[in-house]
C-alpha positions as a Python dict, from the first residue, in 0.01 Angstrom:
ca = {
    (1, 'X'): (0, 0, 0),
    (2, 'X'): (290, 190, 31),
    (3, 'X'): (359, 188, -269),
    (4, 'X'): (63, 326, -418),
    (5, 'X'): (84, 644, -203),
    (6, 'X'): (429, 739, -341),
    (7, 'X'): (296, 637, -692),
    (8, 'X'): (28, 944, -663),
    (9, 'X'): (99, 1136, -344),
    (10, 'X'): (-86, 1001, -46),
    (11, 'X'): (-386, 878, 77),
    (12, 'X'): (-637, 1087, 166),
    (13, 'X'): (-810, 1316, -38),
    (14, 'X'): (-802, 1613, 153),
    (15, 'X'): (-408, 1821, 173),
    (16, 'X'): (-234, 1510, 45),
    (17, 'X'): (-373, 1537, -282),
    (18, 'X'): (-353, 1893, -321),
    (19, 'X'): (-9, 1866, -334),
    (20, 'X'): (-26, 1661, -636),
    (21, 'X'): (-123, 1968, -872),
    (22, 'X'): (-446, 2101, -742),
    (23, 'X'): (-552, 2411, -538),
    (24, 'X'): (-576, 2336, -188),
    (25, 'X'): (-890, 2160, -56),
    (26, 'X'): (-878, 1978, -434),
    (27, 'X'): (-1060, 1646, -345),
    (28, 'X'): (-890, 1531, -649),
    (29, 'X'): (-667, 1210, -700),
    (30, 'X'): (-354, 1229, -972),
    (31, 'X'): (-230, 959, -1093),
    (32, 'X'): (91, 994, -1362),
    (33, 'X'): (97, 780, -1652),
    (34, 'X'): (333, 728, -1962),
    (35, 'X'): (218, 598, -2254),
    (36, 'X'): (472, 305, -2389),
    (37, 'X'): (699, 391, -2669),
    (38, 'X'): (682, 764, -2542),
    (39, 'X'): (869, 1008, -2327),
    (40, 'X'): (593, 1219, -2258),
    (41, 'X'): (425, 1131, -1909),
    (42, 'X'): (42, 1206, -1853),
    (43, 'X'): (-104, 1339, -1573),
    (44, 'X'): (-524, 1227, -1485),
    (45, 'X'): (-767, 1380, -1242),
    (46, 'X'): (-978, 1155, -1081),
    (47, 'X'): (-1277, 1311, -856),
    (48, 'X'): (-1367, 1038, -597),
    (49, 'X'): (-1698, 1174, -544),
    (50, 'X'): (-1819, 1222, -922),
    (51, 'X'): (-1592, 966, -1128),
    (52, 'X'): (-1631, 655, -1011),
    (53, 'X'): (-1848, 370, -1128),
    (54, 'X'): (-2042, 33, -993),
    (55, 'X'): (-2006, -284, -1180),
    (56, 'X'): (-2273, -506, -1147),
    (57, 'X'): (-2094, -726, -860),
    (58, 'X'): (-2086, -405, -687),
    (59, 'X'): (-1714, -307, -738),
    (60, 'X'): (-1617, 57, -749),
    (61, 'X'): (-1384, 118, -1072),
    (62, 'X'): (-1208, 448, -1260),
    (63, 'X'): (-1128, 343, -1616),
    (64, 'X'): (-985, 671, -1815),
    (65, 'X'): (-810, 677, -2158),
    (66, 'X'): (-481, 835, -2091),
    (67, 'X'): (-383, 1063, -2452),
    (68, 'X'): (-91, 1243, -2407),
    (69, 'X'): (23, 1545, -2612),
    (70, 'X'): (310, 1426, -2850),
    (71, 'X'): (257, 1054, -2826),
    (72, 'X'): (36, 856, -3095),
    (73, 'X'): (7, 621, -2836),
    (74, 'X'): (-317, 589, -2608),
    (75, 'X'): (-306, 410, -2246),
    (76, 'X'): (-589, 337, -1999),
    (77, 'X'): (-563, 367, -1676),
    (78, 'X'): (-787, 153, -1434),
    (79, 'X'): (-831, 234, -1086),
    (80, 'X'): (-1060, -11, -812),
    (81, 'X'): (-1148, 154, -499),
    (82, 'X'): (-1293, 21, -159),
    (83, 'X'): (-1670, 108, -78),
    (84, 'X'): (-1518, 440, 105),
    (85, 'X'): (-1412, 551, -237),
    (86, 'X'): (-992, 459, -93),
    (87, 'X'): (-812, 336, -378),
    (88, 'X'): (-723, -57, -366),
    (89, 'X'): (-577, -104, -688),
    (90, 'X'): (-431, 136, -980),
    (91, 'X'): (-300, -69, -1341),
    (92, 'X'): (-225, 94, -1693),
    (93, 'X'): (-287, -69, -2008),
    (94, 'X'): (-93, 41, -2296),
    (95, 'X'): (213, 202, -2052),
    (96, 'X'): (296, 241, -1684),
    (97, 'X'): (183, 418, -1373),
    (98, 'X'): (489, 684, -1252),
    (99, 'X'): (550, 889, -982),
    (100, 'X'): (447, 1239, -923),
    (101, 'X'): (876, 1322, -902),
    (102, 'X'): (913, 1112, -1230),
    (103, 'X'): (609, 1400, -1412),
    (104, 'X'): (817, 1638, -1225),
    (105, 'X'): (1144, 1601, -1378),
    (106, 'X'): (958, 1512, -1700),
    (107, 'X'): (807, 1848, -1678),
    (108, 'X'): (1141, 2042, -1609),
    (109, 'X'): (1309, 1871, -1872),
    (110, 'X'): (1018, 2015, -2080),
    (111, 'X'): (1077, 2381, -2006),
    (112, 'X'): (719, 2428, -1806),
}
């Protein structure tokens, strides 16, 4: 579990997240994603409260298609969260989950 909270910046959705890229009291969840065969790293919004879904066995799911500017290359990112909308489980299709330091440097290296 750990690991996932370095992978997108904490665990709660309250001051954690907001450090992640949104203005403070941001609800928000970022995860950082880069599409394979591309440099360019992604960063998706999720909003606990609006975005997630029910599957019919009553599992809570994100599932966003991750286009990044400057890569032909889609991803998807899947997230599962817990009935009190915590995240469980995060997965990319397509590329790999990075950390908010890796979109960081990627940024810098960017010139923005």
């Amino acid at each position: 579990m750990d690991f996932l909270r370095k992978l997108f910046g904490g665990g709660s959705a309250g001051g954690a997240m907001s450090a992640s890229g949104g203005a403070t009291g941001d609800r928000g969840l970022y995860f950082y994603v880069q599409p394979r065969r591309c440099e360019a790293i992604g960063r998706v919004r999720i909003d606990p409260m609006n975005d997630i879904s029910e599957d019919d066995e009553g599992h809570y799911f994100v599932r966003k298609e991750v286009r990044v500017i400057g890569c032909p290359f889609p991803a998807e990112l899947y997230v599962r969260f817990s009935a009190k909308r915590q995240v469980l489980e995060a997965s990319v299709e397509g590329g790999t989950l990075v950390t908010e330091a890796d979109y960081s440097a990627w940024k810098q290296q960017q010139g923005s």
